[in-house]
N, C-alpha and C positions, 0 to 999 in steps of 0.2 A: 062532765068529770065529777065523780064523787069527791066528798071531806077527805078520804082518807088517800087518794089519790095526789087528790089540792095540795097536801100536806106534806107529802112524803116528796112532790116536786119541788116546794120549796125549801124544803131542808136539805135536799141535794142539789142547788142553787145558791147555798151558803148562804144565813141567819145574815151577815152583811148586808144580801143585796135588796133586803126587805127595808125601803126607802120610804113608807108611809103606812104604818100600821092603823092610825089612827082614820083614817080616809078609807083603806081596806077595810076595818072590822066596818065601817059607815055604812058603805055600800055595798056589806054581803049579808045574807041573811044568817049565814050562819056565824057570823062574828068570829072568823077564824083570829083571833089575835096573839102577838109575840108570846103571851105569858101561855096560850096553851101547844104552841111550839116549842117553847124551851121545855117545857114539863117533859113532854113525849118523844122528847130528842138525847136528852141530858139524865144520867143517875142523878144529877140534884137537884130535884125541880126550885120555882122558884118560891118554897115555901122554907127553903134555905137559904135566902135572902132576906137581907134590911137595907132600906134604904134610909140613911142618917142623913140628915138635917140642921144643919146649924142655922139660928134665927134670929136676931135680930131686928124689930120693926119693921117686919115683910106684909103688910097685912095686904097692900098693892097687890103682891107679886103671888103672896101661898097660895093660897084659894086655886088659881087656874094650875100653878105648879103640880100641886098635889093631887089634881085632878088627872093629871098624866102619869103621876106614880102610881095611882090607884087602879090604871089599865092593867099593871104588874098584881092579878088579884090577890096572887098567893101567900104573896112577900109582906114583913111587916115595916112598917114606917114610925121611923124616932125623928120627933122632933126637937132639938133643945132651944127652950126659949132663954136668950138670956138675957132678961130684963128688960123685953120689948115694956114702950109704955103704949102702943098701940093696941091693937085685936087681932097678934100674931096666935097667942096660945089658945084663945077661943075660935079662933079660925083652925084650926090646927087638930083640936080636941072634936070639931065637931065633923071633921071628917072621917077620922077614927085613927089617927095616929095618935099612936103612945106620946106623950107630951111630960118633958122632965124640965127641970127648974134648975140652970145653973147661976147663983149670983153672981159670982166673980165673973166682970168685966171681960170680954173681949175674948177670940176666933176659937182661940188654941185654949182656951175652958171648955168652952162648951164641946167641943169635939172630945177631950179628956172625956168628960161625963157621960155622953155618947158611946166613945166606946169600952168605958167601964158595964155599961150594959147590955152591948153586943151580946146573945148568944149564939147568931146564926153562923153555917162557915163559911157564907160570903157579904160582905157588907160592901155595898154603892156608897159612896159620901160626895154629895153636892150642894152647895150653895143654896138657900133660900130663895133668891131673888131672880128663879123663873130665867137666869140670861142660859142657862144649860138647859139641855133638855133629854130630860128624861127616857126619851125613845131610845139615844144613844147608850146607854145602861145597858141590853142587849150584848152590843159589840163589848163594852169591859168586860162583860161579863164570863162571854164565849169562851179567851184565854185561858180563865181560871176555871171554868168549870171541864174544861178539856187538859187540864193539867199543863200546859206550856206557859204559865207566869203564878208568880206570888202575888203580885201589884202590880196594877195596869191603869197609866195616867191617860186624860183623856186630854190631845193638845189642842189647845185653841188655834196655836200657829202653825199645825199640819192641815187643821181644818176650814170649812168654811166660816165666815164669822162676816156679821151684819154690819153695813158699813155706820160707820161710828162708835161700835160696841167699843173697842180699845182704840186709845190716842195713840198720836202719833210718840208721843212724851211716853207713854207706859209699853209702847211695842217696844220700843228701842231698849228701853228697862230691862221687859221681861229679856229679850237676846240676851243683853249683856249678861244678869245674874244666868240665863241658861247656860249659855257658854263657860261661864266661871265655874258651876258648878257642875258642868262637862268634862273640866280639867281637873276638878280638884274630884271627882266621887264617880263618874258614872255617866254617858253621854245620855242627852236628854232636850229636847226642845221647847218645853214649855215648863219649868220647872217651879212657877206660880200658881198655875192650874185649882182649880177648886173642886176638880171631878176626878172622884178616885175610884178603885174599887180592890179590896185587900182579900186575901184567905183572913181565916181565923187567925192563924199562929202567926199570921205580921202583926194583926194588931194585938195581942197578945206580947206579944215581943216588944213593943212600941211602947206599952204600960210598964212591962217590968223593965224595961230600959229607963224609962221616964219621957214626960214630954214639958220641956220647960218652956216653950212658945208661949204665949196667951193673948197674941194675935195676929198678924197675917205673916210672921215669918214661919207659922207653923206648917204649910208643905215642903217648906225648903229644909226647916230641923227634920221630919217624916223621911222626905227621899234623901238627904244624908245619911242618915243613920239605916234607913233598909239598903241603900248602894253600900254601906262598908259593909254590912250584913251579909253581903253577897246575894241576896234574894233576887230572883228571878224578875227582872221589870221589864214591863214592854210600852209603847205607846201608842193611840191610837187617835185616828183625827176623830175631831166631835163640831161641833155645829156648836156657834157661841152669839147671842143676842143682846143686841141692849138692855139695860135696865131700866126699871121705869119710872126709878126716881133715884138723886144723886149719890152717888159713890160712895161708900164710903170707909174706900181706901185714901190715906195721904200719900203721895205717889214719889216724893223726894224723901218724904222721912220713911216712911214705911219700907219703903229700897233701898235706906242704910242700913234699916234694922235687919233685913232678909239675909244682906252681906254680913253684917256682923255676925250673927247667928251661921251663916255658912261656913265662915272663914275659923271661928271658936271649933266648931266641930271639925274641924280639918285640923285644925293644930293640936286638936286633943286627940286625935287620930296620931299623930304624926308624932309627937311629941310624950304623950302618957300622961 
């Protein structure tokens, strides 16, 4: 069977069921991989992509991460460092992601900064810390580039996820805030999620709205504020790994902060 035969089978076997791309391009001579499937499938190839990066003291984890965004040849990669005191930004810069500098403290900065430099019309946003994986960026992506979503969250709790990646203390977490933020804005299953993927004019709208997070209650202010928006959101399972080195999320404070910040925007909804 010719490439272009190869090609035109699996795109009519739906971008989904391509379960190992990186194993694929390994063992084929011609390296048929995701990024030249999307191009030749899709008006927007993937040189209308960014994949954004938030960083903190990842030096463990970028290196291999980045190695798997970098399959996606087309697309550019933001990383923002902010104020790793490790070898995230020389890690980072010397793979050829654009690397920006946010000082201020904490999730929901650097992402601000991030996508104050967005110019592409679809932007991936995933975690530094290697526990997401990048192959899945693919299936976000599909959605929006097929015009059936604005925003497309990737759930840990639909998906498969490595045993120990989330405690039994932060599953139960995340339920709860999901569920609450199912009633009060928009049903949704994993509403903590770190892997997103926006059009342009969400995060555009996200800036001139403002984002007052500046640290992990910032998906939960995001899909507040795009669910009153009315924008189109879907979800999608992803595949979620351990870390490989300690958390550092605080899992009882940081999930009062998530509700507070839910419950503020619901009552400013509600109330004016």
């Amino acid at each position: 069977m010719d490439l272009e035969n190869l090609k035109q089978n699996m795109v009519s076997n739906n971008l989904e069921l391509i379960q190992d791309i990186e194993h694929y391009s390994e063992t084929h001579t011609n390296n048929l991989t995701v990024n030249r499937i999307m191009d030749s499938y899709y008006d927007h190839s993937m040189k209308h992509v960014t994949f954004l990066l938030p960083a903190y003291n990842e030096e463990q984890s970028l290196e291999p991460l980045l190695k798997k965004v970098r399959k996606y040849r087309n697309s550019r990669v933001i990383v923002v460092d902010n104020n790793s005191k490790d070898k995230t930004a020389e890690i980072a810069g010397k793979s050829g992601a654009n690397v920006l500098k946010e000082h201020k403290q904490g999730k929901g900065n650097a992402i601000k900064t991030g996508f104050e430099n967005v110019k592409s019309n679809f932007t991936v946003m995933l975690d530094a810390d290697n526990t997401y994986d990048p192959q899945d960026a693919q299936k976000l992506l599909k959605p929006l580039m097929e015009d059936e979503a604005d925003v497309v969250l990737g759930s840990r709790l639909l998906g498969k996820r490595e045993k120990g990646s989330i405690s039994r203390f932060n599953l139960m977490g995340n339920y709860l805030l999901s569920l609450i933020a199912s009633l009060l804005f928009s049903k949704v299953s994993d509403v903590c999620t770190g892997y997103w993927a926006f059009k342009k004019h969400v995060i555009d709208y996200l800036l001139t709205e403002g984002i007052d997070s500046d640290g992990f209650d910032l998906e939960v202010e995001m899909f507040s504020k795009i669910a009153t928006k009315n924008f189109r959101i879907i979800e999608i399972p992803i595949s979620y790994k351990n870390r490989l080195d300690s958390p550092k999320l605080n899992s009882f404070n940081d999930g009062i902060q998530i509700f507070k910040r839910m419950l503020s925007i619901w009552l400013k909804k509600r109330w004016g």
